[in-house]
Structures are given as structure tokens and as C-alpha cells.
N, C-alpha and C positions, 0 to 999 in steps of 0.2 A: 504494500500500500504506500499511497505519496500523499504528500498534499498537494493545494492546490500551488503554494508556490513552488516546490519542487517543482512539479507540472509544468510549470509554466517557466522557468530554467530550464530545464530542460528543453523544451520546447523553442525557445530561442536559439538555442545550442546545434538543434537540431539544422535551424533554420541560416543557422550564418553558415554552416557546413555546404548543404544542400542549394544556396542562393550564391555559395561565396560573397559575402557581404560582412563588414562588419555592425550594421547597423537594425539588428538582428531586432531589436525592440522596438523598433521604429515601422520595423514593414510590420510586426504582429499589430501593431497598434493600428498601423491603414488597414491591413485587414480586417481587423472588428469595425471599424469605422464605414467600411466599405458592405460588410456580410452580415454585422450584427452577430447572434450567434452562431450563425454558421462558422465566422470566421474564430471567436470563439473557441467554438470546438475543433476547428482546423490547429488550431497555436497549440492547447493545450489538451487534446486529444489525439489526433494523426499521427502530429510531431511530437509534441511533449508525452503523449505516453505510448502509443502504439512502434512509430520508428526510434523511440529510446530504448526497447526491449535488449536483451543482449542478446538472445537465441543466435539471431542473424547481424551480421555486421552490416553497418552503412551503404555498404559499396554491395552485397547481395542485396538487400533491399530498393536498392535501384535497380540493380540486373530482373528483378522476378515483378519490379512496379513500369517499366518501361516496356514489357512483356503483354503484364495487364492493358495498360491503355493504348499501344497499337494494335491491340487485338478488338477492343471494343471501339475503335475508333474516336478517340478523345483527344483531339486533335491542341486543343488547347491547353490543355492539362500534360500531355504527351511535349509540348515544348518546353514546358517547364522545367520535368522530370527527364529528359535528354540533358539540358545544361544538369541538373545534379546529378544524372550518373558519371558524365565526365569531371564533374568536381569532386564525387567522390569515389575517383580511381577507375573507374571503366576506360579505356582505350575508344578512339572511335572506331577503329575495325572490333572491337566487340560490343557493339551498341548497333552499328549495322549487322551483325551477324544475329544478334538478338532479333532482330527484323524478318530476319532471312526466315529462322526459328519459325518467326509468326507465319509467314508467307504459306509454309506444309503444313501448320498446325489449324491456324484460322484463316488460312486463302489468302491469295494473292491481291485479289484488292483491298484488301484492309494493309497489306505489307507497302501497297505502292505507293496507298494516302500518307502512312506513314514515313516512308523512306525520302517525302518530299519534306517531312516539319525536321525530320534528321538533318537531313544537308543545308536546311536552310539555318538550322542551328550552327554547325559546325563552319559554316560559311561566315557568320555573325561572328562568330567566334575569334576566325581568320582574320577577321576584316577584307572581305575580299566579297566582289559581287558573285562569281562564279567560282565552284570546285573546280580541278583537275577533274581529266577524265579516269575515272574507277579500272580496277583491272576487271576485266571477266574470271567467272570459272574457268576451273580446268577443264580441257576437253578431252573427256573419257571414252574409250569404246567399251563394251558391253563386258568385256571380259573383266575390265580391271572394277567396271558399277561391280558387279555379280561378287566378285571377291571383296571391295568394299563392303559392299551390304552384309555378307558372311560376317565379315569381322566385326561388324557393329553391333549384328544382333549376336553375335556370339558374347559381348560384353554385358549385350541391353540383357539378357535372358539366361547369364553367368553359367553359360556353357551350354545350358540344354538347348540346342539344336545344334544340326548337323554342319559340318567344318566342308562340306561340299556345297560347294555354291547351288551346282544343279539340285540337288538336293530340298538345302536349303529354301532355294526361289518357288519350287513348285510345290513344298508345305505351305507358302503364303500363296501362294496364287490358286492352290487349291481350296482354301478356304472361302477367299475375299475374289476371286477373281481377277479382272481387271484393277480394282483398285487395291489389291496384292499385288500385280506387276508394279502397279508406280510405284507405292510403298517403297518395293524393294530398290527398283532402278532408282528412282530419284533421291526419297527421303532418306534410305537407312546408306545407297550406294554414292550419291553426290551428296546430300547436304550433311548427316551425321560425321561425317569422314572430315569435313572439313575444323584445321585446328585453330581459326580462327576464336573461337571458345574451346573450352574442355569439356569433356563429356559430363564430368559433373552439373558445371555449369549450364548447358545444354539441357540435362537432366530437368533440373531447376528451372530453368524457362519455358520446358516441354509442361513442365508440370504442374507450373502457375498458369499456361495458357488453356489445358483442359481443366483446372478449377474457375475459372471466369466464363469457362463456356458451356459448364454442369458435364462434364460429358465423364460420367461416371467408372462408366466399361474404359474406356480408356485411363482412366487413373489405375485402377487395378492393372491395368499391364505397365504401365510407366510409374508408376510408383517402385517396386520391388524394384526395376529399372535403376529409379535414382539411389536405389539402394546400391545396388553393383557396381554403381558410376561415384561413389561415395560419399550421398549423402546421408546425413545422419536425420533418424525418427525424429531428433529437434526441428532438424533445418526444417523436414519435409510439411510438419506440425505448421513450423512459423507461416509458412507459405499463406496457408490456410487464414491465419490469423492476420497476414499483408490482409488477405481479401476483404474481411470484415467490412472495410474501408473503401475499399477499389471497386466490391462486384456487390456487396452488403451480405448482411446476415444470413438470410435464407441459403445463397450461395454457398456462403465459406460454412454453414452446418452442415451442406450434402458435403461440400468436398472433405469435410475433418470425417465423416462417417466413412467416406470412401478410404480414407489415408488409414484409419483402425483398423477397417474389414481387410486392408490389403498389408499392411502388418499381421494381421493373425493370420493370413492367409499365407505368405513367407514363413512363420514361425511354423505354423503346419507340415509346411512342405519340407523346411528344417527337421521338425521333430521326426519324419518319415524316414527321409532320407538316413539319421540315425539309427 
């Protein structure tokens, strides 16, 4: 428990970090002035108690809150939390990858409204009207997608499935069909592969992205996931608890329900396997 000035320290603290600003008290104050209590509970809620938590560090808290709001499209909110992830330690090739992330997870137009408040961020930044031009992907032929995707899911699903691509590709494609083939070719063969993030990471932003979009059946498979890729039952918790805030209540209780049932669902498969 805190008070309400703690709270509210905090919450300042939060905010010269996240704004790079030293004038931390000053913007809380326009904010109430501007929001009333909304703003309020922004200072000394959001910031002062929810991103003070220690589960998660500052800098994952941007990586899994820049995830959330490219994915719902909050374009304005989303400019904000672009400048604090690169103020607190994200790289901009992992702020665009976190994009990328969205593009397989919640579709490509949500990726590309987003990919436009990125650069223009990052250009702001620069002081410059235009970026350079970007590099493209690698260009893969099929042999090398096919053993990527092997290796990725061999990590995402810590072993169990087969170390043969052919194998491999036609368990998912026999299930899911065609949208097994892309899976495999694209998401798990081109985009997981890339080390632009780490898999953890990756994990983390897979994981935040299907809790803002309920998509339940998919946390049970990507949850255990972010276990393999080494995230910790804290981290994967906190995630949940970003959301409260991001996707609201309703949300982040299916998604902490999902993240239990798929802990005991690991522990299960543990106890068996023993």
C-alpha cells in the first residue's frame, strides 16, 4: 500500500523518465487542468502506481505498451509512448520490429497506420523532414523459410515437434490449412527469425498483442511459449496487469484467466512428463 503522496512521487518520476522532461510536476498539473480527473488518475494511477510496479522494468513496459496501442490503433496515445520507449532504452530498430510483431499478430493495417506515427516520431527526433530509406528483408527461398520456421517452433514449443522441416510444415498445414502454410512461411520462417528483438522479447509483445485482442486459444499456445523464450510467470502476470489500463478490466481478467489455465497447463505437462 502507498499513499496518496507517494503516489503521486512516484508518478512524477515516472513521468520525467517516460516525457524526458525535467518539469515532471508541471505537465501533471496541465494534465489535471486539462482532464480533470481523468488526468488525475493518469499522474497518480497509470504512472504513479501501475508503471511504478517492479514486476516489469520501465523499458519492458514500453516494449509490451507500444505493442498494445499499434494494435488497437491509438494513434495518438501510440506517439507519445514511441518517444518513451526510446527514452527508456528501446533502440529504434526494436520499436519498428515491435511493429512488425503487430503486422502477423493484429494485421497489417493496423502495422502500417502505425509504422507512419513511428517515423514520424523518430524523424522529430532527428530533426530532419525525411528518414533515410529503410533496408528491406532478407530474401529467403523456401528452403532456408522451412528450416527457419523448424527452428523457431522448435524453441516456441521446447522441443516437441519434429527437427524436419517437411515434417514439421505439414503438422501445421494439416491442421490450419492454408493459414498453416503462412504461419509457417512467413511468421515463424521470416519474421520470428529475425534478431532485431529477442525471442523473449518477441514473446512479450506476441503476448501482450493476443491479451488486447481476447484471443484466448492463442495465449495458451504462446504463453508456455514465452515460457521457453524466458519469460518469467511474473513478467507474463504483469503483462496482464499493463492491460488493466490499455484494453481495461474485462480484458486483462480473461487474459490473467488465460495466463493461470496455461500455467497449470505447463505444470501438467511437466508433472507427466516426470
Amino acid at each position: 500500500m502507498s499513499t496518496h503522496a507517494e503516489r503521486r512521487a512516484a508518478g512524477h518520476d515516472v513521468m520525467s523518465t517516460l516525457a524526458a522532461t525535467d518539469k515532471a510536476e508541471k505537465a501533471a498539473d496541465g494534465m489535471e487542468r486539462r482532464h480533470g480527473a481523468l488526468g488525475t488518475f493518469a499522474v497518480d494511477h497509470v504512472l504513479g502506481n501501475l508503471w511504478s510496479r517492479p514486476q516489469l522494468s520501465r523499458r519492458d513496459r514500453s516494449l509490451i505498451v507500444v505493442a498494445f496501442l499499434a494494435t488497437i490503433g491509438s494513434t495518438e496515445e501510440l506517439e507519445a509512448h514511441v518517444n518513451g520507449a526510446l527514452n527508456h532504452g528501446l533502440s529504434e530498430d526494436e520499436v519498428r520490429e515491435i511493429n512488425n510483431q503487430v503486422a502477423a499478430y493484429a494485421g497489417f493495417p493496423m502495422a502500417m497506420q502505425a509504422t507512419r506515427i513511428i517515423d514520424a516520431v523518430i524523424a522529430k527526433r532527428a530533426g530532419v523532414d525525411r528518414l533515410d530509406a529503410k533496408a528491406p528483408a532478407a530474401s529467403l527461398d523456401d528452403e532456408q523459410r522451412h528450416a527457419n520456421a523448424t527452428d523457431v517452433m522448435g524453441t516456441l514449443f521446447g522441443g516437441r515437434i519434429s527437427t524436419d522441416p517437411a515434417v514439421a510444415r505439414a503438422g501445421v498445414t494439416d491442421r490450419l490449412g492454408g493459414v498453416g502454410e503462412l504461419a509457417f512461411d512467413f511468421a515463424f520462417g521470416e519474421l520470428w527469425i529475425r534478431t532485431e528483438l529477442s525471442r523473449r522479447d518477441r514473446s512479450m509483445v506476441t503476448v501482450a498483442i493476443l491479451a488486447i485482442l481476447k484471443c484466448e486459444a492463442e495465449l495458451e499456445i504462446h504463453i508456455p511459449a514465452a515460457l521457453n523464450h524466458g519469460c518469467t510467470r511474473e513478467e507474463i502476470e504483469e503483462i496482464m496487469v499493463q492491460l488493466t489500463v490499455y484494453g481495461g478490466f474485462p480484458r486483462s481478467v480473461e487474459a490473467i484467466k488465460a495466463a493461470r489455465a496455461a500455467f497449470e497447463l505447463v505444470d501438467a505437462r511437466a508433472k507427466k512428463d516426470n
